[in-house]
C-alpha positions as CSV (number, residue, x, y, z in Angstrom):
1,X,-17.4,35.6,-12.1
2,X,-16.5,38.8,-10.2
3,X,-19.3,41.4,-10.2
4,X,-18.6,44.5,-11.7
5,X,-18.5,47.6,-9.1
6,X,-21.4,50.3,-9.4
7,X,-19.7,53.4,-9.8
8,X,-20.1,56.9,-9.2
9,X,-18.6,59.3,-11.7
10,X,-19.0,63.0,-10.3
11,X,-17.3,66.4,-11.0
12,X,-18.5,68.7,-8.0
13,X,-15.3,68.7,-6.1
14,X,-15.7,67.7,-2.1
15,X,-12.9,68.4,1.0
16,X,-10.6,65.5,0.8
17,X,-10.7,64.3,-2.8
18,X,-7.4,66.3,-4.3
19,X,-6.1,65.1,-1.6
20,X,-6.8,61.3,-2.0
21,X,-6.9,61.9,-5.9
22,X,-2.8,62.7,-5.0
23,X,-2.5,60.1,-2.8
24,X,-3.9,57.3,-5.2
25,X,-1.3,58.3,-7.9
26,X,1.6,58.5,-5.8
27,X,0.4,54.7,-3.8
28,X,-0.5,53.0,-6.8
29,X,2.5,54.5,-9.4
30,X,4.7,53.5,-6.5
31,X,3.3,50.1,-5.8
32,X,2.9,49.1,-10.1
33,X,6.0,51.2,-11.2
34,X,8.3,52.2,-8.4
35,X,7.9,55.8,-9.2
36,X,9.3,57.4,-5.9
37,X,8.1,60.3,-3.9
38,X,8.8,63.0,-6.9
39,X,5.6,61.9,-8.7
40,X,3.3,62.6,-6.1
41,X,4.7,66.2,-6.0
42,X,4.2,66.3,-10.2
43,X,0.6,65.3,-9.7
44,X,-0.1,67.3,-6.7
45,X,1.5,71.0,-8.1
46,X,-0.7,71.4,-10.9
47,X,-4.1,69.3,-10.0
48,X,-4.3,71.8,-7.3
49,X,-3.5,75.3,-9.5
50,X,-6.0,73.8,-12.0
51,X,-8.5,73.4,-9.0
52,X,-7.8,76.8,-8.4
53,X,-8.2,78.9,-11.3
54,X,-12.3,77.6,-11.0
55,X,-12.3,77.8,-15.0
56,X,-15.2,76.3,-16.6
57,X,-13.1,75.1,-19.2
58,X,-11.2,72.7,-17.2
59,X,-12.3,69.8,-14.8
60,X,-11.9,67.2,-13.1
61,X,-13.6,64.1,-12.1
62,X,-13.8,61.8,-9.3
63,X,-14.8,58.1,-9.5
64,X,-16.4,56.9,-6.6
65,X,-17.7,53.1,-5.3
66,X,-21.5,54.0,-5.1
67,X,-22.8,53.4,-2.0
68,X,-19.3,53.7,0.1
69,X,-17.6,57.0,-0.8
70,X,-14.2,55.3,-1.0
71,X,-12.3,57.1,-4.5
72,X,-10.9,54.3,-6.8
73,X,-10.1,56.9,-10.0
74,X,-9.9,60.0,-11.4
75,X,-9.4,62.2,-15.3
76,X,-9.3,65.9,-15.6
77,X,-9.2,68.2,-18.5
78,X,-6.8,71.1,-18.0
79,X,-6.5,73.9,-21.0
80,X,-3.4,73.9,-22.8
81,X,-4.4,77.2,-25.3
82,X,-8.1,78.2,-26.9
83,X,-7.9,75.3,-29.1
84,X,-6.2,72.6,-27.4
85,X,-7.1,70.8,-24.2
86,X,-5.0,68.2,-22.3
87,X,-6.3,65.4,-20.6
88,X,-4.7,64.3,-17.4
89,X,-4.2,62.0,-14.5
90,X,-6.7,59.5,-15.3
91,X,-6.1,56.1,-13.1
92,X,-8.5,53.8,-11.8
93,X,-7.3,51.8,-9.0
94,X,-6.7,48.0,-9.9
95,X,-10.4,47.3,-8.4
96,X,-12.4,49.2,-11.2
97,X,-10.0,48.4,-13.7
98,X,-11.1,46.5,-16.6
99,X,-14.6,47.3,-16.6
100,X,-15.1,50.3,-19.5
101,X,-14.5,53.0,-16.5
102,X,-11.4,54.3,-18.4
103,X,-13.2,54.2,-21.9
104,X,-16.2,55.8,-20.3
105,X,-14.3,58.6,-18.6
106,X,-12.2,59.5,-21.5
107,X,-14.9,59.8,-23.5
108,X,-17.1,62.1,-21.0
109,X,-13.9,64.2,-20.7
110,X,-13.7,64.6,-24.9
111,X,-17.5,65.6,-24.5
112,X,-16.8,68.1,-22.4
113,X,-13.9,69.5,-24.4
114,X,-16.1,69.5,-27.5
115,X,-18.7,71.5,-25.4
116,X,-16.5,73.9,-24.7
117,X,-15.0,74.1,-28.0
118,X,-11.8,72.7,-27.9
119,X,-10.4,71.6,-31.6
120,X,-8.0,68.8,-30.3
121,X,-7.3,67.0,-27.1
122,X,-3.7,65.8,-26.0
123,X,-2.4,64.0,-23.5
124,X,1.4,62.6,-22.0
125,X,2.1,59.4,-20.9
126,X,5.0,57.0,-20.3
127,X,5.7,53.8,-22.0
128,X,5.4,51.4,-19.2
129,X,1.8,52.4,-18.9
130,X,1.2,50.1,-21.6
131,X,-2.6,48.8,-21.1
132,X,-3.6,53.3,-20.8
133,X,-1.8,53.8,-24.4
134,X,-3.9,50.7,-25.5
135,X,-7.1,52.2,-24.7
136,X,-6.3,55.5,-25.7
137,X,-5.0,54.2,-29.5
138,X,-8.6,52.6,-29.5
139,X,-9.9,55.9,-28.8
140,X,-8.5,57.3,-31.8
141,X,-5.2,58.8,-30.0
142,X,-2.2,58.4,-31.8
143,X,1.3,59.2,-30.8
144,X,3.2,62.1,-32.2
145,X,6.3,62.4,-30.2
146,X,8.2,60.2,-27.8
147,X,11.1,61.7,-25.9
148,X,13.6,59.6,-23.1
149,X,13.4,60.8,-19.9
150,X,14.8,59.7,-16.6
151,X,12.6,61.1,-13.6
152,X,11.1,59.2,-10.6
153,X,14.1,57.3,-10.0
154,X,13.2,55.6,-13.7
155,X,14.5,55.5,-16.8
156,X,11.2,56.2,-19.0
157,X,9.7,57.2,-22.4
158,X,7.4,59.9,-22.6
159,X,4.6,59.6,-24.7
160,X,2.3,62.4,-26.6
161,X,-1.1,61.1,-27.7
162,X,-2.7,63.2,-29.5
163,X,-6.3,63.5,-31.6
164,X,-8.7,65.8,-33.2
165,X,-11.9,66.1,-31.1
């Protein structure tokens, strides 16, 4: 049996991690869905304006191996109006995955929205990311629109979750 990795979940913000955060999404979309350079650029744009604008409404979170530093995930909380939040680019590299560090992160990010008194948290997907839409339906997401789209050299369906916080 494979020992689960001790993780570090933090949220103060060190040089290097936007950048790694950027360069896990556009490696490891690349590598599972052969999303091509144009994704990096869609995470990399607004990760670092919402870095930015130092609003304590918004966050983000790294997840670290404890002990060695090395980033294997990520979630952030960016504010969409007074009432709504939007969650965004959670992944957890294939290492971490399938230990509760998804569940655990999106439900520290949906404490932190109620804390700062979001009504409702939303996020966007795509269909091929089948095992994230799982978790989040378990969460109590549900989808409420679903729209094709052909970006990243991929023919796609976008995906709104959305639930009441």
């Amino acid at each position: 049996m494979v020992e689960k990795p001790e993780v570090l979940i933090r949220y103060d913000l060190k040089p290097g991690d936007l950048g790694y955060i950027i360069y896990l999404h556009g490696h490891l979309y690349a590598k599972e869905y052969d999303f091509n350079i144009d994704f990096e650029t869609y995470v990399a744009g607004p990760l670092t304006e919402l870095v930015q604008r130092k609003s304590d409404r918004e966050r983000v979170w790294v997840v670290e191996l404890a002990g060695e530093g090395e980033i294997v995930g990520s979630i952030a909380v960016s504010e969409y109006s007074d009432e709504q939040a939007q969650l965004r680019w959670l992944l957890l590299h294939p290492r971490v995955r399938g230990n509760g560090f998804g569940k655990k992160l999106i439900e520290e990010a949906m404490g932190f929205c109620r804390n700062r008194g979001y009504s409702t948290i939303f996020l966007w997907t795509v269909d091929v990311c089948r095992e994230a839409g799982e978790l989040y339906k378990k969460l109590g997401f549900r989808i409420t629109e679903e729209k094709p789209n052909e970006i990243w050299d991929e023919k796609l369906t976008d995906q709104k979750y959305e639930r009441g916080l």
